[in-house]
C-alpha positions, 0 to 999 in steps of 0.5 A: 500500500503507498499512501498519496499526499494531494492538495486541491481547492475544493468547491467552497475555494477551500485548500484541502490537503488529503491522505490518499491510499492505494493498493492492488492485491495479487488477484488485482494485478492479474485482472489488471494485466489481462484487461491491458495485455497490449500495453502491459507487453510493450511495458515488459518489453523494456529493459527499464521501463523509465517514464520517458521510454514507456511515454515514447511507446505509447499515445496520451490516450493509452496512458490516460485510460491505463492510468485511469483505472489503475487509480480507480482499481487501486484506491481504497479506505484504510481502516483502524485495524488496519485493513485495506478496503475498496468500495465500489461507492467510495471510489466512486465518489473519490473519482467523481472528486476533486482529490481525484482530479488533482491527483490523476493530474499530477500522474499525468503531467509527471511521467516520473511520479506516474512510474513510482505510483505504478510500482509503490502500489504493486503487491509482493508476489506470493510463490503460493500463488503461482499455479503449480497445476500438474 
Protein backbone atom coordinates (compact mmCIF):
# COMPACT_ATOMS: atom_id res chain seq x y z
CA UNK A 1 0.00 0.00 0.00
CA UNK A 2 1.54 3.58 -0.64
CA UNK A 3 -0.01 6.44 0.81
CA UNK A 4 -0.59 9.75 -1.90
CA UNK A 5 -0.36 13.02 -0.41
CA UNK A 6 -2.93 15.59 -2.82
CA UNK A 7 -3.97 19.35 -2.42
CA UNK A 8 -6.58 20.68 -4.42
CA UNK A 9 -9.04 23.67 -3.93
CA UNK A 10 -12.49 22.07 -3.24
CA UNK A 11 -15.75 23.93 -4.19
CA UNK A 12 -16.12 26.10 -1.26
CA UNK A 13 -12.49 27.90 -2.51
CA UNK A 14 -11.18 25.76 0.38
CA UNK A 15 -7.36 24.26 0.30
CA UNK A 16 -7.80 20.89 1.36
CA UNK A 17 -4.82 18.54 1.52
CA UNK A 18 -5.69 14.54 1.79
CA UNK A 19 -4.04 11.32 2.72
CA UNK A 20 -4.98 9.20 -0.33
CA UNK A 21 -4.44 5.03 -0.41
CA UNK A 22 -3.86 2.76 -2.79
CA UNK A 23 -3.09 -0.80 -3.44
CA UNK A 24 -3.52 -3.94 -5.54
CA UNK A 25 -3.69 -7.35 -4.28
CA UNK A 26 -2.26 -10.01 -6.36
CA UNK A 27 -5.55 -11.08 -7.88
CA UNK A 28 -5.96 -7.17 -8.86
CA UNK A 29 -2.62 -7.33 -10.79
CA UNK A 30 -3.82 -10.21 -12.58
CA UNK A 31 -7.25 -8.70 -13.97
CA UNK A 32 -5.44 -5.68 -14.26
CA UNK A 33 -2.72 -7.03 -16.57
CA UNK A 34 -5.14 -9.24 -18.69
CA UNK A 35 -7.62 -6.35 -19.05
CA UNK A 36 -4.24 -4.06 -20.69
CA UNK A 37 -2.31 -7.11 -22.15
CA UNK A 38 -1.21 -4.69 -25.35
CA UNK A 39 0.01 -2.03 -23.04
CA UNK A 40 1.40 -4.08 -20.49
CA UNK A 41 3.60 -6.45 -23.18
CA UNK A 42 5.34 -3.14 -24.52
CA UNK A 43 5.82 -2.07 -20.91
CA UNK A 44 7.50 -5.61 -20.33
CA UNK A 45 9.44 -5.37 -23.26
CA UNK A 46 11.51 -2.60 -21.85
CA UNK A 47 14.52 -3.46 -20.45
CA UNK A 48 13.97 -0.49 -17.69
CA UNK A 49 10.85 0.97 -18.04
CA UNK A 50 11.95 4.58 -17.49
CA UNK A 51 8.70 7.21 -17.95
CA UNK A 52 10.25 8.70 -20.67
CA UNK A 53 10.79 5.18 -22.90
CA UNK A 54 7.07 4.00 -21.51
CA UNK A 55 5.73 7.93 -22.90
CA UNK A 56 7.57 7.27 -26.10
CA UNK A 57 5.91 3.86 -26.85
CA UNK A 58 2.60 4.82 -26.18
CA UNK A 59 -0.23 7.53 -27.12
CA UNK A 60 -1.71 10.03 -24.47
CA UNK A 61 -4.88 8.48 -24.75
CA UNK A 62 -3.46 4.91 -23.85
CA UNK A 63 -1.73 6.37 -20.79
CA UNK A 64 -4.77 8.08 -19.56
CA UNK A 65 -7.14 5.26 -19.79
CA UNK A 66 -4.45 2.76 -18.43
CA UNK A 67 -3.60 5.34 -15.70
CA UNK A 68 -7.43 5.82 -15.03
CA UNK A 69 -8.18 2.64 -13.84
CA UNK A 70 -5.38 1.99 -12.20
CA UNK A 71 -6.21 4.57 -9.89
CA UNK A 72 -10.00 3.70 -9.84
CA UNK A 73 -8.81 -0.18 -9.16
CA UNK A 74 -6.33 0.81 -6.57
CA UNK A 75 -7.78 3.22 -4.15
CA UNK A 76 -9.15 2.28 -1.27
CA UNK A 77 -10.17 3.05 2.79
CA UNK A 78 -7.60 2.30 5.08
CA UNK A 79 -9.46 1.16 8.10
CA UNK A 80 -8.45 1.37 12.00
CA UNK A 81 -7.47 -2.01 12.49
CA UNK A 82 -5.51 -1.77 9.63
CA UNK A 83 -7.20 -3.28 6.89
CA UNK A 84 -7.29 -2.43 3.03
CA UNK A 85 -10.73 -1.95 1.95
CA UNK A 86 -12.11 -0.78 -1.70
CA UNK A 87 -15.59 0.02 -2.22
CA UNK A 88 -17.20 0.36 -5.28
CA UNK A 89 -19.20 3.69 -3.88
CA UNK A 90 -16.06 5.20 -2.15
CA UNK A 91 -14.24 5.07 -5.47
CA UNK A 92 -16.88 6.23 -6.77
CA UNK A 93 -17.21 9.24 -5.20
CA UNK A 94 -13.36 9.65 -4.72
CA UNK A 95 -13.46 9.54 -8.51
CA UNK A 96 -16.07 11.72 -9.21
CA UNK A 97 -13.99 14.46 -6.54
CA UNK A 98 -11.59 16.92 -6.77
CA UNK A 99 -8.86 14.98 -4.69
CA UNK A 100 -9.16 12.86 -7.87
CA UNK A 101 -8.53 15.26 -10.38
CA UNK A 102 -5.86 16.83 -8.99
CA UNK A 103 -4.02 13.69 -8.30
CA UNK A 104 -4.50 11.99 -11.88
CA UNK A 105 -3.16 15.45 -12.92
CA UNK A 106 -0.46 15.18 -11.02
CA UNK A 107 0.33 11.34 -12.59
CA UNK A 108 -0.49 12.73 -15.85
CA UNK A 109 1.98 15.85 -16.09
CA UNK A 110 4.79 13.94 -14.36
CA UNK A 111 5.98 10.90 -16.43
CA UNK A 112 8.16 10.19 -13.35
CA UNK A 113 5.63 10.15 -10.38
CA UNK A 114 3.39 8.15 -12.77
CA UNK A 115 6.18 5.06 -12.81
CA UNK A 116 6.63 5.25 -8.93
CA UNK A 117 3.00 5.15 -8.36
CA UNK A 118 2.51 2.47 -10.74
CA UNK A 119 5.37 0.04 -8.60
CA UNK A 120 4.55 1.50 -5.00
CA UNK A 121 1.16 0.23 -5.32
CA UNK A 122 2.05 -3.14 -6.60
CA UNK A 123 1.81 -6.27 -4.46
CA UNK A 124 4.98 -8.60 -3.39
CA UNK A 125 4.17 -11.53 -5.29
CA UNK A 126 3.38 -14.81 -3.12
CA UNK A 127 5.50 -18.15 -4.75
CA UNK A 128 1.99 -19.66 -3.26
CA UNK A 129 0.11 -18.19 -5.80
CA UNK A 130 1.75 -19.15 -8.70
CA UNK A 131 0.00 -22.18 -10.42
CA UNK A 132 1.53 -25.34 -9.58
CA UNK A 133 -1.47 -27.45 -11.54
CA UNK A 134 0.36 -30.80 -12.55
Amino acid sequence: MIIEKVTYTNLFGEEVTEDLHFHLTQADVMKFVMKHQAIQARIDALKNPTADAVAERFTPNQLIVYFDELIAMSYGIKTDDGRFIKDSDATKEFMAGEAYSAFFMSIINDPDKAMKFQTGIMPKMDARAKNTST
